[in-house]
OpenMM code with the backbone's topology and positions (N, CA, C; nanometers):
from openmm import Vec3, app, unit

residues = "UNK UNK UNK UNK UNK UNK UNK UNK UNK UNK UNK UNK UNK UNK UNK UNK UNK UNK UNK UNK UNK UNK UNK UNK UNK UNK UNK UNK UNK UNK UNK UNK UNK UNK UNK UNK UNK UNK UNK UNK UNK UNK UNK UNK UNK UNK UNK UNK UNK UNK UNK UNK UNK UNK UNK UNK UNK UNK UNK UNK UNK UNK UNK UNK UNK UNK UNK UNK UNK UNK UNK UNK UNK UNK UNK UNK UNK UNK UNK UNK UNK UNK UNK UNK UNK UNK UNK UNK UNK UNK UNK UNK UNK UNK UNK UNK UNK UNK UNK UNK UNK UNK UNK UNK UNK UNK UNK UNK UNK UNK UNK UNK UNK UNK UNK UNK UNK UNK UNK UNK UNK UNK UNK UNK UNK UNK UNK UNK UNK UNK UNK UNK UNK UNK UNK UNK UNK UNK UNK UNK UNK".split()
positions = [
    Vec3(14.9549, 10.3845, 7.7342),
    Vec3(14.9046, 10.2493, 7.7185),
    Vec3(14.9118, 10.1733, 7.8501),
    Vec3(14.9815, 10.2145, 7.8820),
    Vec3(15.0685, 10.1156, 8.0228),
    Vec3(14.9476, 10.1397, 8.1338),
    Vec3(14.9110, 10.2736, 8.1476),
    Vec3(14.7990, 10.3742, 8.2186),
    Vec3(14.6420, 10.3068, 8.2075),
    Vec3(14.6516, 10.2468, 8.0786),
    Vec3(14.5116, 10.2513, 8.0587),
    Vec3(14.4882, 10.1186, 8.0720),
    Vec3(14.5985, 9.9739, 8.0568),
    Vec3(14.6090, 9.8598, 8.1038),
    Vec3(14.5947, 9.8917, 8.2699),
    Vec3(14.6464, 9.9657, 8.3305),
    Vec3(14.6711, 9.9371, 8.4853),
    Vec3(14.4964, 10.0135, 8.5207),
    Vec3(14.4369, 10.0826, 8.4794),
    Vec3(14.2961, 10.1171, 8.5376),
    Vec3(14.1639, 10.0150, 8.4766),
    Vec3(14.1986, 9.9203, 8.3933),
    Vec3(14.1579, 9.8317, 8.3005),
    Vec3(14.1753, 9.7660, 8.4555),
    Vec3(14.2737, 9.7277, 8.4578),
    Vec3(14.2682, 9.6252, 8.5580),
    Vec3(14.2023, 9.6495, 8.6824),
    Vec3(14.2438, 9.7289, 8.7398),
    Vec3(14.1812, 9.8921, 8.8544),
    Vec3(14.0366, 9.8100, 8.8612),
    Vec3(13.9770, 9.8278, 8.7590),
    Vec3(13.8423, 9.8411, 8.7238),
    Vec3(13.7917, 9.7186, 8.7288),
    Vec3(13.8567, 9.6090, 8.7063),
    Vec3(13.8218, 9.4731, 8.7201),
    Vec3(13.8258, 9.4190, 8.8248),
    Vec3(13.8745, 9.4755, 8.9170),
    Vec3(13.8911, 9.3930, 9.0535),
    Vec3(13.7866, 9.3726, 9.1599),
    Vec3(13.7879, 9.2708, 9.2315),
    Vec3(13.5887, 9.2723, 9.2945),
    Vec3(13.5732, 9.3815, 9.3392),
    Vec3(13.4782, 9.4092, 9.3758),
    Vec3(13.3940, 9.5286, 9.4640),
    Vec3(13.3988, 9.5111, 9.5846),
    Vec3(13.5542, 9.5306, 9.6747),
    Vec3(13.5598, 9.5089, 9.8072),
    Vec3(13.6032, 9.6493, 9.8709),
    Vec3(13.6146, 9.6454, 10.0051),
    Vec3(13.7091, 9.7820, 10.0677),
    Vec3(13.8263, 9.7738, 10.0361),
    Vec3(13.8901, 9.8913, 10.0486),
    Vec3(14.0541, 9.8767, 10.0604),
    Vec3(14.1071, 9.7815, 10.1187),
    Vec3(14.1053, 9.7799, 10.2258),
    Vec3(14.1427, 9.7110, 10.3765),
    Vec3(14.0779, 9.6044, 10.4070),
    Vec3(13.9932, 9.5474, 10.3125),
    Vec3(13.9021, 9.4373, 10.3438),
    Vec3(13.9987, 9.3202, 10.3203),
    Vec3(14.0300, 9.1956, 10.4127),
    Vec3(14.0678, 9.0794, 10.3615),
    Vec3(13.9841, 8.9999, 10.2525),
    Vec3(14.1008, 8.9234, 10.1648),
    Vec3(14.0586, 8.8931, 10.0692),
    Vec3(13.9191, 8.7418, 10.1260),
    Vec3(13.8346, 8.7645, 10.0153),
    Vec3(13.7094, 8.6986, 10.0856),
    Vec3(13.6440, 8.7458, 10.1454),
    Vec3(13.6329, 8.8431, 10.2049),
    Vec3(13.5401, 8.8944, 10.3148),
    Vec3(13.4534, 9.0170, 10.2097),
    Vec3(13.3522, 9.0494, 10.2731),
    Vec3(13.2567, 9.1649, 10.2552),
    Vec3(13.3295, 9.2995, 10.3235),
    Vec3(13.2992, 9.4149, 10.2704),
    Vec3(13.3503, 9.4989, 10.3533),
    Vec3(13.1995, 9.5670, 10.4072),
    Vec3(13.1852, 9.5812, 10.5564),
    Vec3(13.0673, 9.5977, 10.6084),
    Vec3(13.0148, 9.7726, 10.6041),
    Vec3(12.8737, 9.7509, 10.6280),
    Vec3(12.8566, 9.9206, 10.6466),
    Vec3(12.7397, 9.9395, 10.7565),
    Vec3(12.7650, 10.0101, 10.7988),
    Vec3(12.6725, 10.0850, 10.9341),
    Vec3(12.5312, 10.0808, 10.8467),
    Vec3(12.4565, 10.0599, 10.9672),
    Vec3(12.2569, 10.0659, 10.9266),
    Vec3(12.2740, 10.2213, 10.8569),
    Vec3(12.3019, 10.2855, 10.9346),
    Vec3(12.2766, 10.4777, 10.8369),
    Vec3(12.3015, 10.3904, 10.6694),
    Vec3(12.4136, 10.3957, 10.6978),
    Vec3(12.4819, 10.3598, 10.5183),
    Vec3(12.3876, 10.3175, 10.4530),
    Vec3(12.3174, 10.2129, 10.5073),
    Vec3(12.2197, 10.0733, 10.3698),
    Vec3(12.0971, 10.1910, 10.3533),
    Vec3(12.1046, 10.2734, 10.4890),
    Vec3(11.9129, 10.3490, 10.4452),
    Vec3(11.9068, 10.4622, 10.3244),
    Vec3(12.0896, 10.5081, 10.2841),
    Vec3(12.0846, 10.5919, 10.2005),
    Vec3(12.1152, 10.5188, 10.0536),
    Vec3(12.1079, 10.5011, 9.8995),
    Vec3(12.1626, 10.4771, 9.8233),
    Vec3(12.1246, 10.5296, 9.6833),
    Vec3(12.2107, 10.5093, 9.5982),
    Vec3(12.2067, 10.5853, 9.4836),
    Vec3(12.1559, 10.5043, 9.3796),
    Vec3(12.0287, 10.5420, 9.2860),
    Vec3(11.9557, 10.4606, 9.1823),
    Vec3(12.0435, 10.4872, 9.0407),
    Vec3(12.0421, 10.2929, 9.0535),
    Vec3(12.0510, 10.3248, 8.9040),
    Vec3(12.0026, 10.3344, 8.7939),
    Vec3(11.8965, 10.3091, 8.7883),
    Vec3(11.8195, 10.3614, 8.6431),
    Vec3(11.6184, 10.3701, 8.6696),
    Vec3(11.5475, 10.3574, 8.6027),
    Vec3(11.4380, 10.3554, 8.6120),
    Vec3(11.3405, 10.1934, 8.6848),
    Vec3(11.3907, 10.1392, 8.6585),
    Vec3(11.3769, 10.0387, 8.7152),
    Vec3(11.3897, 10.0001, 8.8802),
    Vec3(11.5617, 10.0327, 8.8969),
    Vec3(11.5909, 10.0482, 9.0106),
    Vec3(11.4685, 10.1406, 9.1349),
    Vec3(11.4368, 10.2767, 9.0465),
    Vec3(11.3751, 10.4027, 9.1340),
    Vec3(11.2640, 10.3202, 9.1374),
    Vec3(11.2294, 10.2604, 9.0377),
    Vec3(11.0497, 10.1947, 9.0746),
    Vec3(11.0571, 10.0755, 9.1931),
    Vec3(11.1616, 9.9877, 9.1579),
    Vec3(11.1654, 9.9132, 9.2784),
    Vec3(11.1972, 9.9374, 9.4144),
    Vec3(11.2551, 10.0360, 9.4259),
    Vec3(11.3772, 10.0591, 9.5649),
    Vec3(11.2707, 10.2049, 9.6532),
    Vec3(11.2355, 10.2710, 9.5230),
    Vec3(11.1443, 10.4063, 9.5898),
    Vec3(11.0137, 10.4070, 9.5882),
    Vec3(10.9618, 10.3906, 9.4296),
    Vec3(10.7871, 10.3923, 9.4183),
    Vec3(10.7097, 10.2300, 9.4916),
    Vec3(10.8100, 10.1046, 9.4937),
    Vec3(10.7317, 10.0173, 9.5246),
    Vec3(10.7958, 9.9911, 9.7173),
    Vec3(10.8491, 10.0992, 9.7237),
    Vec3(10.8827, 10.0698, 9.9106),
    Vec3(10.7881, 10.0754, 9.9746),
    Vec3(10.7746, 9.9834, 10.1570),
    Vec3(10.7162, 10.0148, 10.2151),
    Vec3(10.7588, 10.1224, 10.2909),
    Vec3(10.8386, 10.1675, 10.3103),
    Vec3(10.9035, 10.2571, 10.4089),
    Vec3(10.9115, 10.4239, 10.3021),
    Vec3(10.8705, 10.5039, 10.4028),
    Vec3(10.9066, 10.6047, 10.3272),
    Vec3(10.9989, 10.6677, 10.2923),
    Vec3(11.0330, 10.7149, 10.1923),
    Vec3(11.1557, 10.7500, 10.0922),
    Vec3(11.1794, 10.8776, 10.0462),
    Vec3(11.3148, 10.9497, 10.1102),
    Vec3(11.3271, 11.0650, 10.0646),
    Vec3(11.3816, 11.0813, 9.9195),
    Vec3(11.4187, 11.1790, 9.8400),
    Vec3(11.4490, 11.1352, 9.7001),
    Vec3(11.5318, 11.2550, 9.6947),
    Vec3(11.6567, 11.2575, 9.6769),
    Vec3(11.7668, 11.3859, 9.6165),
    Vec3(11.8106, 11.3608, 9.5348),
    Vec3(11.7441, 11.4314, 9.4796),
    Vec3(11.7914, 11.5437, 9.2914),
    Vec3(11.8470, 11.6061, 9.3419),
    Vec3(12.0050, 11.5711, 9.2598),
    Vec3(12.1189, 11.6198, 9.2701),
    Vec3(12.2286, 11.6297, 9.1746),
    Vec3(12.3006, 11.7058, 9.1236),
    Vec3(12.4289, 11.7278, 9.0482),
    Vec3(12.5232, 11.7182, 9.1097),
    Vec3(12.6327, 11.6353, 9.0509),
    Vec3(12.8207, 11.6526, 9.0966),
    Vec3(12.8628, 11.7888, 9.1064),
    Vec3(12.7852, 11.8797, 8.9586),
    Vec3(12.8416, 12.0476, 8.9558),
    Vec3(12.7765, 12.1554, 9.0648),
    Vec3(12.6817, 12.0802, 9.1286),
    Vec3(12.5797, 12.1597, 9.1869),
    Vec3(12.6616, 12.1987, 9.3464),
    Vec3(12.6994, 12.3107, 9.4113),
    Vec3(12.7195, 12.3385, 9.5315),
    Vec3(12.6578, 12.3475, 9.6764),
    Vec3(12.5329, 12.4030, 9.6044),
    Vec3(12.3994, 12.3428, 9.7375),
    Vec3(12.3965, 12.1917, 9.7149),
    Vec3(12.4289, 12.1326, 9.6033),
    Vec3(12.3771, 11.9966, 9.6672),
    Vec3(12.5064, 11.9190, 9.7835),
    Vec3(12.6137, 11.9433, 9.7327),
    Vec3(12.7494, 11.9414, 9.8198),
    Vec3(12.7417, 11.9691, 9.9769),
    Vec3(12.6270, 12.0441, 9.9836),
    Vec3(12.6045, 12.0769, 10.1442),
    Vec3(12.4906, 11.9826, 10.1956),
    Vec3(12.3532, 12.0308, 10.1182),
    Vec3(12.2401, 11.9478, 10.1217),
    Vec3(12.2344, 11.7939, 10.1381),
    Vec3(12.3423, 11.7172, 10.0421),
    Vec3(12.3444, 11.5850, 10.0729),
    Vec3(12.4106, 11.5470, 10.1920),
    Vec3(12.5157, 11.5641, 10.2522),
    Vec3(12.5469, 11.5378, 10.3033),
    Vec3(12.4634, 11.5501, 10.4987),
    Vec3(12.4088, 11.6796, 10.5108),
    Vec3(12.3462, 11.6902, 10.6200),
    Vec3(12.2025, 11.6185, 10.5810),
    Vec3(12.1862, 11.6078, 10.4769),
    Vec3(12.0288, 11.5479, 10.4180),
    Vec3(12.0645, 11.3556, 10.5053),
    Vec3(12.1845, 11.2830, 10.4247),
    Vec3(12.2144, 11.1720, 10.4874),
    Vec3(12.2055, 11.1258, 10.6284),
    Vec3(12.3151, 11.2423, 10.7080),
    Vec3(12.3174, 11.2485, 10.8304),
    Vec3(12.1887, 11.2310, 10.9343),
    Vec3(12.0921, 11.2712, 10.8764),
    Vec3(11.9545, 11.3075, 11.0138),
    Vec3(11.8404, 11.1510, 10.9374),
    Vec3(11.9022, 11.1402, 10.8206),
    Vec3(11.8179, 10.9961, 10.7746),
    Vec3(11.8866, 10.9029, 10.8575),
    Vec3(12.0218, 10.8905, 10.8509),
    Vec3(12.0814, 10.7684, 10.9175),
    Vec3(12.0262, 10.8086, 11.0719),
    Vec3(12.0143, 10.8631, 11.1682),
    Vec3(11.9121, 10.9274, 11.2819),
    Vec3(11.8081, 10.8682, 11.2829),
    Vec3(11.7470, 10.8406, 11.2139),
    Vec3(11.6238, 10.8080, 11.1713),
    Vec3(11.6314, 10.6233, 11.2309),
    Vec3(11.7217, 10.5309, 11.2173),
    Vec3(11.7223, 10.4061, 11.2229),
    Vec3(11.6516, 10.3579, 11.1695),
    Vec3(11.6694, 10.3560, 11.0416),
    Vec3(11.5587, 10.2640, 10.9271),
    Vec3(11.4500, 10.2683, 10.9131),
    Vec3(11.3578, 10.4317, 10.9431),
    Vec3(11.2447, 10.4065, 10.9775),
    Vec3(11.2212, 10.5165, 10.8181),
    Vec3(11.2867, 10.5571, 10.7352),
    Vec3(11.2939, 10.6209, 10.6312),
    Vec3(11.4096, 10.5870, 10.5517),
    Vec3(11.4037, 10.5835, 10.4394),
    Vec3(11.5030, 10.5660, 10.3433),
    Vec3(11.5283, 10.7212, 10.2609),
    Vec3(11.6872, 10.6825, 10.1854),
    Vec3(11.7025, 10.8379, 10.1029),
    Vec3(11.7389, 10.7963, 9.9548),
    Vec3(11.7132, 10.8131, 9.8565),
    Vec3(11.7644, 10.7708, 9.7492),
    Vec3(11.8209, 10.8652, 9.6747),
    Vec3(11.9474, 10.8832, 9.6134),
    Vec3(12.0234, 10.9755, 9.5557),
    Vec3(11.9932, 10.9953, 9.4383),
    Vec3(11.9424, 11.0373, 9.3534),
    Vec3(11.9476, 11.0596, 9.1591),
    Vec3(11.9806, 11.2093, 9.1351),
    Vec3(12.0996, 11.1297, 9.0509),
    Vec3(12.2172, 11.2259, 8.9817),
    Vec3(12.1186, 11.2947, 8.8722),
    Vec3(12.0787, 11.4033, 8.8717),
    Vec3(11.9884, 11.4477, 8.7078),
    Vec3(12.0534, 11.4724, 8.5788),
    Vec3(12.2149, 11.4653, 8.6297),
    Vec3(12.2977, 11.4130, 8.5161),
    Vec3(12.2461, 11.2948, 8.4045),
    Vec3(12.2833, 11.2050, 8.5095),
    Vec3(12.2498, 11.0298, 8.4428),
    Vec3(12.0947, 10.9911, 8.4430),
    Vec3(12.0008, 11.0604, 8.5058),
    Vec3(11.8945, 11.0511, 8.5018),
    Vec3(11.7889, 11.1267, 8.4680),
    Vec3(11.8047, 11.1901, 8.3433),
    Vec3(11.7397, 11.3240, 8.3285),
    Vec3(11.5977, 11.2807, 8.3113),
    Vec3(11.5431, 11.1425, 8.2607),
    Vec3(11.4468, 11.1196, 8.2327),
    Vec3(11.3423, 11.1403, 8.3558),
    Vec3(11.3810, 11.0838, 8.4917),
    Vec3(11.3001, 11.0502, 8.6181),
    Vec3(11.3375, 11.2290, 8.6624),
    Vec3(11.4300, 11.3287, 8.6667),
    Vec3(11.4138, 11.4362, 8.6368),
    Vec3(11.2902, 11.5070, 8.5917),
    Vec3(11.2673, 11.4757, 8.4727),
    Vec3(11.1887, 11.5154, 8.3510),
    Vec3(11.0151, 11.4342, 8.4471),
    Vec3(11.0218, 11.3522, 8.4928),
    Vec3(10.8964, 11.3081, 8.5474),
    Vec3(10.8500, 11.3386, 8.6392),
    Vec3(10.9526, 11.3972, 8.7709),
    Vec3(10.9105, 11.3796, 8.8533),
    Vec3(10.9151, 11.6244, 8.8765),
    Vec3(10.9485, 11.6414, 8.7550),
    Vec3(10.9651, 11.7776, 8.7693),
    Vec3(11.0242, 11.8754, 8.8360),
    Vec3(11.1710, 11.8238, 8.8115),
    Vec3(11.2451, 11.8926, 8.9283),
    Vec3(11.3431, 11.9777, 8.7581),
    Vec3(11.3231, 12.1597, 8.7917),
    Vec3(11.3679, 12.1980, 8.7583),
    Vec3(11.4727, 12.3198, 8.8093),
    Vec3(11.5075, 12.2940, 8.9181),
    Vec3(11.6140, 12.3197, 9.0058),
    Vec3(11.6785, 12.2230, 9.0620),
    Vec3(11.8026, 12.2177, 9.0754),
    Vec3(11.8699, 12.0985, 9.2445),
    Vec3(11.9271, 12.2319, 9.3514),
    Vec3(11.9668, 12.1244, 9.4618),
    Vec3(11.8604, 12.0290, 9.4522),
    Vec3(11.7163, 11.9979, 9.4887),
    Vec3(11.6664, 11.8871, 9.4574),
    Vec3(11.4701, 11.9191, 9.4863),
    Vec3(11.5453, 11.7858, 9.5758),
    Vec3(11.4346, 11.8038, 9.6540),
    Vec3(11.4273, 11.6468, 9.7843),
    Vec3(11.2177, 11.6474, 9.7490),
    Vec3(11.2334, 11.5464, 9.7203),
    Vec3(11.0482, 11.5031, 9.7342),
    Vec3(11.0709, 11.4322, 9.8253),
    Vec3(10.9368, 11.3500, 9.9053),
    Vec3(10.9238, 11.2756, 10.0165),
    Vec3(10.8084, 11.2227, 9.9585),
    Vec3(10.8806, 11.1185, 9.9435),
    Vec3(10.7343, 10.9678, 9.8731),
    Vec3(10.6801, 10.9002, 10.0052),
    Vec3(10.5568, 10.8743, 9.9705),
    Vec3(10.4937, 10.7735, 10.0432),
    Vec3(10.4059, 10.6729, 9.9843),
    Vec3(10.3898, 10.5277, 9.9916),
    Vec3(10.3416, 10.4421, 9.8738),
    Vec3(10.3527, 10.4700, 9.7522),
    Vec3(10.4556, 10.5735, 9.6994),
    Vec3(10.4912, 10.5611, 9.5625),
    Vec3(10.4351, 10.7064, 9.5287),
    Vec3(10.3746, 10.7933, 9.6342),
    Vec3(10.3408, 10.9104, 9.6058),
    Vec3(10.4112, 11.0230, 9.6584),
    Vec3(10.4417, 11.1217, 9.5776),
    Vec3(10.4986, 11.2504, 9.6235),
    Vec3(10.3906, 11.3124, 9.7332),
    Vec3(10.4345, 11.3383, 9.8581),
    Vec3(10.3244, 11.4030, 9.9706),
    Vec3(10.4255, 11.5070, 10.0205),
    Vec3(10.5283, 11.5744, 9.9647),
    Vec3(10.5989, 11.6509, 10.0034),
    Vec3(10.7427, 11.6661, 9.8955),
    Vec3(10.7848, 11.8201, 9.9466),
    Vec3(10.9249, 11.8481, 9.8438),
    Vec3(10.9176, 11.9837, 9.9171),
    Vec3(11.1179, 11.9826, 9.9203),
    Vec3(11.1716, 12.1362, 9.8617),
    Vec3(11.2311, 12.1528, 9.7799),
    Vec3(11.2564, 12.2447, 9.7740),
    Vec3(11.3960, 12.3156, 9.6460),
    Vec3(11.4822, 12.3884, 9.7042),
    Vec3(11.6443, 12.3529, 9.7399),
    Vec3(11.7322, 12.4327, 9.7885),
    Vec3(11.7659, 12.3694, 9.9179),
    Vec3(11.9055, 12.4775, 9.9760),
    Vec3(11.9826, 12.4118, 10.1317),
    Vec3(11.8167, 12.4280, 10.2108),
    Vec3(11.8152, 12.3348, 10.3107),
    Vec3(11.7497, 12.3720, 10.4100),
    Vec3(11.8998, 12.3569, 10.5465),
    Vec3(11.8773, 12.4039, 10.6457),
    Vec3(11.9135, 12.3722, 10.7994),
    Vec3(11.8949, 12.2635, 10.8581),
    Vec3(11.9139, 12.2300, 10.9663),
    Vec3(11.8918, 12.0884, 11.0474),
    Vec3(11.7949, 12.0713, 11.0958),
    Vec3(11.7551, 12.1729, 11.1543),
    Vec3(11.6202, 12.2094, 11.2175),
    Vec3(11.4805, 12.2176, 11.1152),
    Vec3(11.5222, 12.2495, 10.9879),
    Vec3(11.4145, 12.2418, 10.8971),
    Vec3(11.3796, 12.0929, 10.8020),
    Vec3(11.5195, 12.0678, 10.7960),
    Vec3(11.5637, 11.8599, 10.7630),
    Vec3(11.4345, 11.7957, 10.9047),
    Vec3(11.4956, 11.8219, 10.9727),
    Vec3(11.4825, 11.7422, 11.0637),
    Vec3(11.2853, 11.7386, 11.0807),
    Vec3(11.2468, 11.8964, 11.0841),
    Vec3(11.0667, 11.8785, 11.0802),
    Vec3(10.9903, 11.8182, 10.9744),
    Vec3(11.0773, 11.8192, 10.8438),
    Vec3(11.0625, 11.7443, 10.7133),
    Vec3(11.0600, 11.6188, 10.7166),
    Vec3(11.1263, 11.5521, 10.7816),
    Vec3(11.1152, 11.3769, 10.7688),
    Vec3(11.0655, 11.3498, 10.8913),
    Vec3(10.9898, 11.4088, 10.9613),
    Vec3(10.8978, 11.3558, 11.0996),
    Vec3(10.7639, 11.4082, 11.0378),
    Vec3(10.7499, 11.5102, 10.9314),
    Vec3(10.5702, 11.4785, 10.8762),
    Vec3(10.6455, 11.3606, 10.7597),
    Vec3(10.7063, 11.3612, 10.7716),
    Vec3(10.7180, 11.2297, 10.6421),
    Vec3(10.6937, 11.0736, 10.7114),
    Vec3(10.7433, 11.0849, 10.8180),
    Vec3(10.7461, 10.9604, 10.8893),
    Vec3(10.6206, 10.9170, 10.9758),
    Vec3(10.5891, 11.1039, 11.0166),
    Vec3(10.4486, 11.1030, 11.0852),
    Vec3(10.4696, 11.0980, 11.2488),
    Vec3(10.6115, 11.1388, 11.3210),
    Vec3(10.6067, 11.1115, 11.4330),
    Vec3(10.6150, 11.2394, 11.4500),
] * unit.nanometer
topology = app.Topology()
chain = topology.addChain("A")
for resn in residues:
    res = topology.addResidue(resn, chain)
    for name in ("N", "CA", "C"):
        topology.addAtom(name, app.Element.getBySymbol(name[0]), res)
């Protein structure tokens, strides 16, 4: 009981950093804001299908082990990028529906939207060198 009062509380407390003084924002690097995780259908239509900037998209699982590799070097070469592409994370856990739409029946899949259109995708790890030729036809440079 005692456990479930103290994460009750845990759970209530603002949405700051650890280390953040009280009042303050806790800040994040430009990479950080270009990557983020959708929360529902709404969110993906506003943040991905109605962006101007083009938007990578990872379909991804917590259980999944390629994605454990994939996201993380997937993030890395977007934040590279300096805001000139965005990445949006969907769990196909919590989102099986946009899953189910956008037809990803492996993770992870990465599509590459542009005005709200799929103009590219893989399925599986890629390398840095293969990340990296992927979001320059995405970006077009």
């Amino acid at each position: 009981m005692a456990q479930r009062l103290a994460l009750q509380r845990l759970l209530s407390l603002p949405a700051r950093g650890p280390l953040a003084p009280p009042g303050r924002a806790f800040g994040t690097s430009a990479g950080r804001r270009s990557t983020f995780n959708v929360q529902d259908g709404s969110d993906f239509q506003e943040r991905v299908v109605k962006s101007p900037k083009p938007v990578v998209v990872d379909f991804h699982a917590q259980w999944c082990g390629p994605c454990k590799i994939l996201g993380p070097r997937l993030e890395k070469l977007v934040a590279k990028q300096k805001g000139k592409v965005l990445m949006a994370k969907v769990d196909i856990d919590d989102h099986t529906d946009l899953a189910i739409e956008y037809e990803v029946s492996a993770v992870p899949t990465v599509l590459a939207m542009k005005n709200g259109d799929v103009v590219d995708k893989f399925v599986g790890v890629k390398d840095e060198d293969q990340l990296e030729a992927f979001l320059k036809k995405l970006i077009g440079a």
